[in-house]
C-alpha positions in Angstrom: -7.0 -17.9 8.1 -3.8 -20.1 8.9 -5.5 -22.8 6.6 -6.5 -21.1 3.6 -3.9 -18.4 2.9 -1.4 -21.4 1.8 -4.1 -22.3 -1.1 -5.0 -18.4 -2.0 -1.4 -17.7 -2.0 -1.3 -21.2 -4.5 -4.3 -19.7 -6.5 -2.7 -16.4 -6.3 -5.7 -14.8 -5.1 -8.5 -15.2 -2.5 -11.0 -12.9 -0.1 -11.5 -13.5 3.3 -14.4 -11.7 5.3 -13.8 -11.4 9.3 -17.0 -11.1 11.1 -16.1 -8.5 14.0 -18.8 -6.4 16.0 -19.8 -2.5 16.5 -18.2 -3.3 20.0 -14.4 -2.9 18.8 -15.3 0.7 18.6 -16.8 1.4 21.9 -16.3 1.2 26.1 -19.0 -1.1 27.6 -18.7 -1.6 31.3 -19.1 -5.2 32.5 -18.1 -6.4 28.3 -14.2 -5.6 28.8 -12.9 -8.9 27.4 -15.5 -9.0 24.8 -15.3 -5.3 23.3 -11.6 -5.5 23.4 -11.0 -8.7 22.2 -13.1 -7.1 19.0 -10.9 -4.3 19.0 -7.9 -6.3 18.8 -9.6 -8.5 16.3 -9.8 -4.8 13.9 -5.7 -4.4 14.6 -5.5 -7.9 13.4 -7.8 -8.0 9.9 -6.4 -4.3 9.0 -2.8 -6.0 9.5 -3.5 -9.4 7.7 -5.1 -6.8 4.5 -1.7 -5.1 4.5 0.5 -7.9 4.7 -1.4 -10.0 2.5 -2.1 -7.5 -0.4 1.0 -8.5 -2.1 -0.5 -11.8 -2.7 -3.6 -10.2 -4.2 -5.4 -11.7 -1.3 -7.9 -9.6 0.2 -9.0 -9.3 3.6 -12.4 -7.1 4.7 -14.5 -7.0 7.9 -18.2 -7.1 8.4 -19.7 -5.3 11.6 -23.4 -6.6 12.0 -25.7 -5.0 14.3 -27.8 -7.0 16.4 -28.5 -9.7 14.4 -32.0 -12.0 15.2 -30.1 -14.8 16.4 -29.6 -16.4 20.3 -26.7 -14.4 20.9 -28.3 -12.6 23.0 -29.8 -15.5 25.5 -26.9 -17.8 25.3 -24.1 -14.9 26.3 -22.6 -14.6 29.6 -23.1 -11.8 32.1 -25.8 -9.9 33.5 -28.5 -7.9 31.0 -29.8 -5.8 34.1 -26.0 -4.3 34.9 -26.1 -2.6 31.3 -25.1 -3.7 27.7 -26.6 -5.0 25.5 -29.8 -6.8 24.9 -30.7 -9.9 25.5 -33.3 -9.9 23.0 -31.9 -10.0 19.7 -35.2 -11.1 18.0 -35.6 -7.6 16.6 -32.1 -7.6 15.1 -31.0 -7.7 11.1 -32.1 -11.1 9.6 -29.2 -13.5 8.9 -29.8 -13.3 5.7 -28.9 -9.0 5.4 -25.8 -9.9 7.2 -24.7 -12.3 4.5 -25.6 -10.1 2.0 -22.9 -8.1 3.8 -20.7 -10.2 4.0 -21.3 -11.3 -0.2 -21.0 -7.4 -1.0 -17.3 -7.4 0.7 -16.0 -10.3 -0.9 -17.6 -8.7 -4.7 -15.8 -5.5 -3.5 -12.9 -5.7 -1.4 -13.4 -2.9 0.5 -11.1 -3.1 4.6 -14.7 -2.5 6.2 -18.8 -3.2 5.7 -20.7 -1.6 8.5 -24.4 -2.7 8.6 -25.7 0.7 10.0 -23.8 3.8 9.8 -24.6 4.1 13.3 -21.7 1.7 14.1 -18.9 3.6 12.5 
């Protein structure tokens, strides 16, 4: 963000799309640093849309499910203990996730939830 608000601000407009995850809005033992570290990433986009509406720049967030990537096998921690899967084959294709993240920038809208089981 540091290196493109100078240039929307410039343009006198812009959107910018942060990908956060359904995790910012639960408690997951053994994921304290990731699901909190989402949360504060929320605090942080809902701040940057506030502050940076003057400069008709707009600022959304997306929040994929699981999406059919290696997330899931490359991650650190332990599947067995709890959380989430480690099989993220089944997951939204990459492709519905950037159609997400195409709808928020042609909208504007502070959040884009890919299920409405994640609000």
């Amino acid at each position: 963000m540091q290196a493109v608000i100078p240039i929307m601000r410039a343009q006198k407009s812009g959107a910018i799309v942060n990908i956060n995850s359904g995790t910012a809005f639960m408690v997951m033992p053994d994921y304290r640093g990731y699901s909190s570290s989402k949360r504060a990433f929320l605090s942080f986009s809902l701040t940057a849309r506030a502050e940076l509406e003057k400069d008709n720049i707009i600022v959304s967030e997306v929040y994929p499910s699981v999406t059919a990537t290696n997330f899931g096998k490359n991650r650190m921690g332990n599947p067995a203990s709890g959380g989430p899967t480690a099989d993220y084959a089944a997951g939204d294709t990459p492709e519905f996730v950037a159609g997400l993240i195409l709808t928020a920038i042609e909208e504007g809208a502070a959040q884009y939830f890919a299920h409405d089981r994640l609000r």
